[in-house]
N, C-alpha and C positions, 0 to 999 in steps of 0.2 A: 714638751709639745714642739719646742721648736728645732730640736735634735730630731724628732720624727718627720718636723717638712724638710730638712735639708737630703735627712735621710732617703725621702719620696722625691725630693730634687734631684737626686747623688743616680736613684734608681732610673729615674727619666731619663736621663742623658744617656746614661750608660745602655741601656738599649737602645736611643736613638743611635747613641754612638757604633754599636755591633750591627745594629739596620741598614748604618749605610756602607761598611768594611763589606758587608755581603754584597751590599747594589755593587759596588765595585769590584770585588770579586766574581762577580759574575758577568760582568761587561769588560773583563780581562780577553783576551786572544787565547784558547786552547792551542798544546801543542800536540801535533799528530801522533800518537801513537807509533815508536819505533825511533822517534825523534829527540825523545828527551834524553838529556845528561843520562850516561851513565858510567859506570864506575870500568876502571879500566881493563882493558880486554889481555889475554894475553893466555899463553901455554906452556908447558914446563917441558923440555925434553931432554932428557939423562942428567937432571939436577939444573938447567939452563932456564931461565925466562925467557918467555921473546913477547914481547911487548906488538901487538898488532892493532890495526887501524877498523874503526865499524868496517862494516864489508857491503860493498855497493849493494844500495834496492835492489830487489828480483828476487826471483825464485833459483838456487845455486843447486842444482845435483850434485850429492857427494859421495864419490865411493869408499866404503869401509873395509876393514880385515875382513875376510871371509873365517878365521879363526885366529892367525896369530895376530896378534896386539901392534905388534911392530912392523905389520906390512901394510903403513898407513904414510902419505905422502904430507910432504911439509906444508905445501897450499893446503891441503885438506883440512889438518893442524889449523891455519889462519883464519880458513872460513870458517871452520867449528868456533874457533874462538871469536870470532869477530861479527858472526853473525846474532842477529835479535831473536833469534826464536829456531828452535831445532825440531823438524818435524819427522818422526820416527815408529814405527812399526811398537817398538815396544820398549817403553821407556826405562826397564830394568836393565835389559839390554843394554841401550844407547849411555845408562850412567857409568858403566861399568868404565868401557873403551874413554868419554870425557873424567872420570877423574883416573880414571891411569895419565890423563895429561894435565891435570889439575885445571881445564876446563870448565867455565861458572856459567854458560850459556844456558837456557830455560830450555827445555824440554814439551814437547805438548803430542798426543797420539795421535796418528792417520794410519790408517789398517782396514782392512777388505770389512772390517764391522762397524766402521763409524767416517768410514768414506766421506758418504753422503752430507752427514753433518759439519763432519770437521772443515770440508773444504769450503765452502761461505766463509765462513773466519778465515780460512788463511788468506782467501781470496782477500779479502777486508785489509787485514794487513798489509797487504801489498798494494793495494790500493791507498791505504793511509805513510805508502813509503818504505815500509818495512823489509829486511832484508832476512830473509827464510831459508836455511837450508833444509834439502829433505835426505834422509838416508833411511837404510833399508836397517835389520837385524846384524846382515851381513853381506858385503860385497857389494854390487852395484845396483842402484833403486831401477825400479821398472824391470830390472828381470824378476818375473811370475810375482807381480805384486801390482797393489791398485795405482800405482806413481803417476802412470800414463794419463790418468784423467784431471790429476791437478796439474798436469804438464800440460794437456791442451789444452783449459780452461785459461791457464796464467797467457800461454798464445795467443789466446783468443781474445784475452781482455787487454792485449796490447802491454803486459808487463815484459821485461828483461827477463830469459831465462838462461842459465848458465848449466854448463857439466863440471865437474871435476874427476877427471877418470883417475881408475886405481885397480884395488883386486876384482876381479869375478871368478867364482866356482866354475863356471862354463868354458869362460877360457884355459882357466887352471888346467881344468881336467883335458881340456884338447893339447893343451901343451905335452903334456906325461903321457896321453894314449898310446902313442904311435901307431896313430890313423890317420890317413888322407885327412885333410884340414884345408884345402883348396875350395870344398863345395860342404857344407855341412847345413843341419833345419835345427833348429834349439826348440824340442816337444813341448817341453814343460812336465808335469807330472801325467802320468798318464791313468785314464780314472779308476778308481778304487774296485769295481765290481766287475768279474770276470767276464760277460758277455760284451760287454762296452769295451773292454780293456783290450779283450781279439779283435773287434770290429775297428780298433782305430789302428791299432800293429798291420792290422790288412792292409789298410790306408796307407801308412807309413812304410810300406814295405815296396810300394811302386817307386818310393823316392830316389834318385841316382847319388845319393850326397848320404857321408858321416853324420848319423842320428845321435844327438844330444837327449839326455833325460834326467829330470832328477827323480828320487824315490828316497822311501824310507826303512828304513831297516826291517822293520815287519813285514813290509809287503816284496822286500828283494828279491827271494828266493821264487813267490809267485809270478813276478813278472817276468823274470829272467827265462822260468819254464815256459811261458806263454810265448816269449820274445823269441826263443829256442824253434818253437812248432809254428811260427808263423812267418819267422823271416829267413829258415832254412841257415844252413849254417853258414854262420858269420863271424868274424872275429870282434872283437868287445875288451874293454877294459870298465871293470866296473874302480871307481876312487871313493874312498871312503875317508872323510875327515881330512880334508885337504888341508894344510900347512897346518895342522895342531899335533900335538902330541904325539897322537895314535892313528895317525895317517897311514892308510895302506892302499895299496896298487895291484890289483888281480887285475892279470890276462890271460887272454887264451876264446876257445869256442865258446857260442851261448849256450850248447849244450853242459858243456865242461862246467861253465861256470856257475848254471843254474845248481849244478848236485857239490858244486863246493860249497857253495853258499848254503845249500841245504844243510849240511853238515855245519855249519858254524851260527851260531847267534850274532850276528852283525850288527850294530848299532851307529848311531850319528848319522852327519848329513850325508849322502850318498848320491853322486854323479855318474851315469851308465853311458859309456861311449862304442855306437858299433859303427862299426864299417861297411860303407856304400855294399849293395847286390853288387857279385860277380860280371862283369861285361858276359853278354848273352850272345852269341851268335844270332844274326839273322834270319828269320824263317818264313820260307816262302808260303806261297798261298796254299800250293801245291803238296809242299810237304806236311802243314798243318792240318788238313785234308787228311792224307794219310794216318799223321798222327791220333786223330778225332775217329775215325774208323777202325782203327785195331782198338783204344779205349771202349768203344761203344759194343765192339765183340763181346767185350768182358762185363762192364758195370752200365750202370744207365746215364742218360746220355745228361742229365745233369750232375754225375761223378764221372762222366767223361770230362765234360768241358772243364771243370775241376783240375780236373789231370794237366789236361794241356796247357790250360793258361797258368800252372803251374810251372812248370818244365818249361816253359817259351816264354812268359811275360807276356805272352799276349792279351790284349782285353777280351776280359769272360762275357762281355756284348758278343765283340764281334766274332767269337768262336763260338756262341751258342744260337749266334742266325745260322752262323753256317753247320753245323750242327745239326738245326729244323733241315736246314737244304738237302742234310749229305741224309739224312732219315728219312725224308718223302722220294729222294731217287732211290733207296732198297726198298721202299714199299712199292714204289711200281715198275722197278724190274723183278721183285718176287711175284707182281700178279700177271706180268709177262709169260 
């Protein structure tokens, strides 16, 4: 009996005692996420450690290999290792390139499918201190990817944003063109379906500046015919698999290169570089006039204006007012 009260005594305490270890664990100071101890940072490069310091708050842009492993800068190495959280397109990806450096940095996905979501948490993070780098699959974040909106968000909310430059496929591929590089547009992909894919080459065709594009090996051959019939002959270099392996360099005409291409199965990432239109002569009022008049002999007068603002770069506007004009003067000098 009395082994049973000390027993019930022994129990009493003993959860008084674990009662109040909680009250005081709970009336403890939490530390911010991103803030706590952790195990030390560091990167391995050709058998070396280098031992690196956390990596200030903010949001760090990092650029990556665009293919080889080894065209990656030593900051970049630092941030990667030194940062609290690595935010990445695609985390099978991004583990490859950190443990080729023996890189222990955490991992978390941001991609054009979980945008929306993922960035309130990062945002959070960086709000509770945290120090985030973001990087792409490959080569520099924000080209043709969702980066830009957790970039003006982090602006917005008054966080530190940083770059770390390095490769881009975009540059690459202008560097090895040899095409004018003074004035260039960087397209992005151009859309998948053929009637959309002419109507923006139209577009793209008034522009005075070296056209950037990327594509994929299935669809090469189709745009390159399409590129061929709408932007008149141009010179191009299409780069395929830039610094890897199986890297190769075609140039020559878009026509040329649309039926080489056709001829080979091409594969990997693919960078299409063409060359500004031709300097166009000037063309008077007078002469386009003329022009628009012998076309209109032949074909109607909407594959007239066709004609000409082909041939001249003129605006198919302003060649098809005048057009109406030069059509109602032969209508009432023929009822003359």
């Amino acid at each position: 009996m009395k082994s049973d009260l000390l027993l019930m005594t022994a129990k009493g305490w003993g959860a008084r005692l674990a009662t109040t270890r909680l009250a005081t664990m709970s009336e403890m100071p939490r530390k911010p996420p991103g803030r706590e101890p952790t195990e030390p940072r560091h990167y391995v490069l050709d058998g070396h450690q280098t031992d690196v310091a956390r990596l200030t708050a903010g949001l760090h842009i990092v650029a990556t290999p665009i293919g080889n492993l080894g065209d990656i800068t030593l900051r970049a190495l630092a941030a990667l290792a030194g940062a609290d959280l690595i935010a990445c397109e695609d985390t099978r990806v991004t583990r490859k390139l950190l443990d080729r450096y023996a890189i222990a940095t955490p991992l978390t996905p941001y991609h054009d499918h979980n945008a929306a979501q993922a960035r309130p948490a990062l945002l959070r993070r960086l709000a509770d201190g945290g120090a985030i780098a973001l990087v792409s699959d490959a080569g520099t974040p924000l080209i043709s990817d969702p980066g830009f909106k957790l970039v003006r968000a982090a602006h917005e909310a008054g966080y530190a944003v940083t770059t770390l430059p390095g490769a881009s496929s975009l540059l690459a591929a202008l560097a090895v063109a040899g095409l004018p590089t003074d004035q260039f547009l960087f397209a992005g992909f151009l859309p998948p379906k053929a009637a959309a894919r002419r109507s923006r080459i139209a577009e793209l065709g008034r522009i005075p500046a070296t056209l950037v594009l990327f594509e994929t090996g299935p669809r090469l051959t189709a745009t390159l015919t399409d590129l061929a019939a709408g932007l008149r002959p141009r010179e191009a270099t299409v780069c395929r698999e830039l610094t890897k392996l199986h890297e190769e360099i075609r140039r020559g005409d878009l026509e040329t290169l649309a039926q080489n291409c056709a001829a080979s199965e091409l594969r990997g990432e693919i960078v299409v570089v063409i060359g500004p239109p031709p300097a166009q002569a000037e063309v008077s009022a007078s002469d386009a006039d003329v022009l628009l008049r012998q076309a209109m002999a032949r074909v109607s007068l909407k594959d007239a204006v066709g004609e000409v603002a082909e041939a001249t770069g003129l605006p198919r506007r302003e060649l098809y007012q005048r057009a109406l004009a030069l059509a109602k003067e032969g209508d009432h000098g023929a009822a003359r």
